[in-house]
C-alpha positions in Angstrom: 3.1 10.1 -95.9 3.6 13.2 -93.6 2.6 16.0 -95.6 -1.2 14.2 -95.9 -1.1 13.2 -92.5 -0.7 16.8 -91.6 -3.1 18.0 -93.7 -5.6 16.0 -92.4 -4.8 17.5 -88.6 -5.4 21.0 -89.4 -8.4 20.5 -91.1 -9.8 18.9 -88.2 -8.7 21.5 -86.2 -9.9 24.5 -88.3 -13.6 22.6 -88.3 -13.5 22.0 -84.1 -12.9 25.5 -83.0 -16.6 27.3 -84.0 -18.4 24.3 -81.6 -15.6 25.4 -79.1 -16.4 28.7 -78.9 -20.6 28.1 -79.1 -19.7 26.1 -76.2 -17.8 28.9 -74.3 -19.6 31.5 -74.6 -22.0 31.9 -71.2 -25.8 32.1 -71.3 -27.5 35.9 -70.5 -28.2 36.6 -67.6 -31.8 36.3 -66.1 -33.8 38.7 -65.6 -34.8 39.1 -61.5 -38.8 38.6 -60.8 -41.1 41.4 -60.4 -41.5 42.2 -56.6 -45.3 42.0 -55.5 -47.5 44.5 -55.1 -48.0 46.3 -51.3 -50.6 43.7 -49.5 -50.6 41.3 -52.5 -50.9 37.7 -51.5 -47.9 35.8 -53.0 -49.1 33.0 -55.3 -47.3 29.4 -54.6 -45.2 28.6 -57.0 -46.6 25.6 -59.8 -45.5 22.3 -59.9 -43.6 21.6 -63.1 -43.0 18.7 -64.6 -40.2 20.5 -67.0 -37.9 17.5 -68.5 -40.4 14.4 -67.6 -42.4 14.9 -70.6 -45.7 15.3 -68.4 -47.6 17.7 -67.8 -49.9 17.7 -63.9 -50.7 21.2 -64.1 -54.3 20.7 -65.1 -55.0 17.5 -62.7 -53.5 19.4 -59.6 -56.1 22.3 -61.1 -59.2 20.2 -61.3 -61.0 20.5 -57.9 -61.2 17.4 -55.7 -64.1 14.5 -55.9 -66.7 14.8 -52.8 -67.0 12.1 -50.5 -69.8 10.5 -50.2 -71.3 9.5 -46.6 -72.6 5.6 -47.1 -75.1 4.7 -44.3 -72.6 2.3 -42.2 -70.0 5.4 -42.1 -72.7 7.5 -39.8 -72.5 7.6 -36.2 -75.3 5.7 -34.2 -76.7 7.3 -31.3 -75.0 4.9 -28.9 -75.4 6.0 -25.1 -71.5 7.0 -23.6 -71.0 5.3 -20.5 -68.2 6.6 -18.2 -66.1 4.5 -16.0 -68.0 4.7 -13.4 -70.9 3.3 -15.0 -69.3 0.7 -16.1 -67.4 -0.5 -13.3 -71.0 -0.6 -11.3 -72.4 -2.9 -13.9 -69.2 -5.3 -13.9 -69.4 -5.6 -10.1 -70.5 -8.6 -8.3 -72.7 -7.7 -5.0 -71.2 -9.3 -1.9 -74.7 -8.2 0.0 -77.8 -9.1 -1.5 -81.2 -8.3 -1.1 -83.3 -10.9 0.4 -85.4 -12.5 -1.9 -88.2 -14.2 0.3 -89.8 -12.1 2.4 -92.2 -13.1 5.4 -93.2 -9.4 7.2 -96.9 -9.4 7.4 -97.3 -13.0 6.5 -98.5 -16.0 7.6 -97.9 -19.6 7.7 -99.8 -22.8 7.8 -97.8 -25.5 8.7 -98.9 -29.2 8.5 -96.3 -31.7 9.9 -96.0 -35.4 10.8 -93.3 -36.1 13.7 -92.1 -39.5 15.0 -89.5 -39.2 18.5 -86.0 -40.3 18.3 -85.4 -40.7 22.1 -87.7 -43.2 23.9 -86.0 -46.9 23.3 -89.6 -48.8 24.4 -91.9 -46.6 22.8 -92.2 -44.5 20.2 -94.4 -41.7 19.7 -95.6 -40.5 16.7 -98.5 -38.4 15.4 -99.3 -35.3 13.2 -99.1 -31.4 14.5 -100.3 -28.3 12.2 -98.6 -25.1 13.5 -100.2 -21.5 12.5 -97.7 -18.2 12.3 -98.3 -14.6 11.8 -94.9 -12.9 11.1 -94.2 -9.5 12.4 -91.4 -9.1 10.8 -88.8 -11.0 8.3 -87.4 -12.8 11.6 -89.9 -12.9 14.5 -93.1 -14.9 14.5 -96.0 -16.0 16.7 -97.6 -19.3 16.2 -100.1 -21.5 17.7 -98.9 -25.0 17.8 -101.3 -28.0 18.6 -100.4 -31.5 18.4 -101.6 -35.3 18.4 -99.6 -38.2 19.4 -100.4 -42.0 19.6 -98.1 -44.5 21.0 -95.6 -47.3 19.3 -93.8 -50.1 21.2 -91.0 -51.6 19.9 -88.9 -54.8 20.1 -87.2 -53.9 23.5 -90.2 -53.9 25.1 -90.9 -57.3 24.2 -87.4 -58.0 25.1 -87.4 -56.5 28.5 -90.7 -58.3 29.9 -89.8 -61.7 28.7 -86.1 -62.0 29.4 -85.8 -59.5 32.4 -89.3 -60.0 34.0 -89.2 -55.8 33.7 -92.1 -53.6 34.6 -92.0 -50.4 32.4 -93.6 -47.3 33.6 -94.6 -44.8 30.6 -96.4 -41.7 30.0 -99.3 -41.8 27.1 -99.6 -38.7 25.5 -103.1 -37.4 24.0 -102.7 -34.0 22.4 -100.9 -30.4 23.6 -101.7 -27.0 22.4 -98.6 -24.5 22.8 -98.0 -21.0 22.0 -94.9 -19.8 20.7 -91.9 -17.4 19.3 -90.2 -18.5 16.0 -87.1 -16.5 15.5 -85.4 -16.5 12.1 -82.0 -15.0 12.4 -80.2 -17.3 9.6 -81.3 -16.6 5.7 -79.1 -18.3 2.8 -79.2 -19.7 -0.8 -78.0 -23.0 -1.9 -77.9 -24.8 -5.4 -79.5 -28.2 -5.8 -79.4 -29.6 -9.4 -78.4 -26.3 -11.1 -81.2 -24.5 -9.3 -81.2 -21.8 -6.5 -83.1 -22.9 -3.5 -83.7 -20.5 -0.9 -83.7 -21.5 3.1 -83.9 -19.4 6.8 -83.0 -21.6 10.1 -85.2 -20.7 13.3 -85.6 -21.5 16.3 -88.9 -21.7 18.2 -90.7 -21.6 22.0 -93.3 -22.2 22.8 -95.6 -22.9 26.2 -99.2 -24.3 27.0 -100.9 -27.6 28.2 -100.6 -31.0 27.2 -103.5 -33.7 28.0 -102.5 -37.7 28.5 -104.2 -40.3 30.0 -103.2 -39.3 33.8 -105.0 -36.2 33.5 -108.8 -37.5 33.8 -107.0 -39.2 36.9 -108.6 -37.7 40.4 -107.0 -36.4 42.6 -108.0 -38.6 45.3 -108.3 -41.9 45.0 -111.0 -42.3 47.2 -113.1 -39.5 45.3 -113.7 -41.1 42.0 -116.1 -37.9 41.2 -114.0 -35.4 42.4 -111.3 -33.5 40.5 -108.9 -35.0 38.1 -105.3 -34.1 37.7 -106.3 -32.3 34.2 -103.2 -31.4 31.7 -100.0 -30.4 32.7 -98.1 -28.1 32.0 -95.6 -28.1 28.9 -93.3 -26.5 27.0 -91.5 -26.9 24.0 -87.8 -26.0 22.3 -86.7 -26.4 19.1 -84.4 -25.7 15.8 -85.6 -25.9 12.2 -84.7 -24.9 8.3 -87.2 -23.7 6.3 -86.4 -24.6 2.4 -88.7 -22.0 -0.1 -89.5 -23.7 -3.4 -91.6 -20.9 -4.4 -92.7 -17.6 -3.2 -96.1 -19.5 -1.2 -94.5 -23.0 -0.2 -91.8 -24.2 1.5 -90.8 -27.8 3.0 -89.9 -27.4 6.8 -87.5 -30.1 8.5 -87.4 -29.4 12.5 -86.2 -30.8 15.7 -88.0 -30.7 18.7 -88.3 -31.3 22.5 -91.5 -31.0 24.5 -91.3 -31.5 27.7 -93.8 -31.9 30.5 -94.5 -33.7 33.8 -96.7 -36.8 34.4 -97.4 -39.0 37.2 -97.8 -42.4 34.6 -100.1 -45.2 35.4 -98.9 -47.7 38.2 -96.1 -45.4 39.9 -97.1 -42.5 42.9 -93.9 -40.7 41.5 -94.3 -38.0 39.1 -91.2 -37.5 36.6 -90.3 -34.9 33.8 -91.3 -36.5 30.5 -89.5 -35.5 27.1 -90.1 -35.9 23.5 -87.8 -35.3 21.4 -89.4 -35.4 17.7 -88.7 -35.0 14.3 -90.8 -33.2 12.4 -91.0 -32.7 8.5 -94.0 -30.7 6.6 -94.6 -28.8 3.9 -95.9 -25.0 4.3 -98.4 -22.9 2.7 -97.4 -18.7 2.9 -100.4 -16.2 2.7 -100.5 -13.7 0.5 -98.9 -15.8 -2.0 -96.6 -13.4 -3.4 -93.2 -12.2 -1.7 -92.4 -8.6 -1.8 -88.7 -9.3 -2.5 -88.6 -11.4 -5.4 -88.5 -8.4 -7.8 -84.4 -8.2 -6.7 -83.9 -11.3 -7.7 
């Protein structure tokens, strides 16, 4: 059993040593790359694909697909704002022009008035008051004024329980001139609208007639002169509420005072009339120069 077993080794071994030596032997050398030529650009080296089975060399060749502008990738002609344009448009005013102007305007006022200061009798009557504004705050007006007379319950009261004797002035009419000064302007919102409104404050000055004033002088001259109207004056506060650029509703308080000599008495005594008055104003020219900055 040996002497094949040993045969059988060395002819194994004879047949194993040529792929030994094939395997030994080392590969030539390689040969080095021509160097470029003076000023030559040196070309990049290809990409191989050597060993993947693929071959790019022809894709990477083929040139590359142009893009092709659709009409949302253009650029509209959008105006750039810089910051300081911006932060102007984002910012809220805190001084605002006034909207409802009244330079070079004027004013026809219509009123009624009732007075909330005589217990015994209340007077009552209508007024229409004229102003010319010279400027946004300062006004002259004509004022002119009719009253008529109202008692009421303590009247009654005081001549039948106290046996009293009241002493009264009657008031006729009064023409005034006055100042209307304007120094307060604001805005206010009334059921989700923006109502404009000034408060003023007027003067005025002139004559007021009542029934004491065809009285003569002297009793004992009936045909001689009479006492004619006295002398009144008038001072009150107001807002002005503009509905639109021509009319606006007026609400005012005020006094007139004057001094009468009533019917029955030799004593002459200072006379007040404290009124309030409500009326609804027309503005001519219609249009207000300010309501473009609204």
């Amino acid at each position: 059993m040996t002497r094949p077993l040993a045969a059988v080794t060395c002819l194994l071994l004879v047949l194993s040593a040529p792929a030994a030596r094939a395997q030994a032997t080392p590969p030539p050398p390689a040969q080095p790359a021509p160097a470029p030529a003076p000023g030559a650009q040196e070309k990049p080296p290809e990409p191989t694909t050597e060993g993947l089975g693929l071959d790019l060399t022809e894709d990477a060749k083929k040139p590359a697909p142009s893009a092709v502008a659709l009409p949302s990738d253009k650029v509209k002609d959008v105006p750039v704002l810089d910051e300081q344009s911006l932060v102007e448009d984002d910012r809220v005013k805190s001084i605002q022009r006034k909207v409802f102007l009244k330079t070079h305007r004027f004013e026809l006022l219509p009123t009624i008035f009732v007075s909330v200061n005589d217990p015994y009798y209340s007077k009552w009557g209508g007024a229409l008051r004229g102003s010319f504004f010279l400027s946004d705050t300062l006004a002259v007006a004509v004022h002119a004024s009719v009253y008529d007379l109202l008692p009421t319950d303590d009247v009654r009261t005081a001549k039948a329980n106290f046996q009293s004797r009241i002493f009264y002035s009657v008031p006729k009419w009064s023409v005034l001139g006055a100042v209307e000064w304007s120094p307060i302007y604001g805005k206010a919102t009334i059921f989700n609208s923006i109502i404009h409104f000034d408060g003023f404050i007027i003067a005025g000055l002139g004559a007021l007639w009542s029934d004491t004033s065809s009285t003569p002088l002297d009793s004992k001259n009936p045909g001689g002169p009479t006492r004619g109207p006295h002398i009144a004056g008038e001072f009150g506060i107001g807002l002005r509420f503009m509905t639109t650029d021509w009319l606006s509703v007026n609400i005012a308080l005020i006094d007139t005072a004057y001094v009468d000599q009533p019917a029955g008495t030799n004593k002459g005594a200072v006379q007040n009339i404290l009124a309030l008055n409500a009326g609804i104003s027309l503005f001519f020219p219609f249009r207000s120069t300010g309501r473009e900055s609204e």
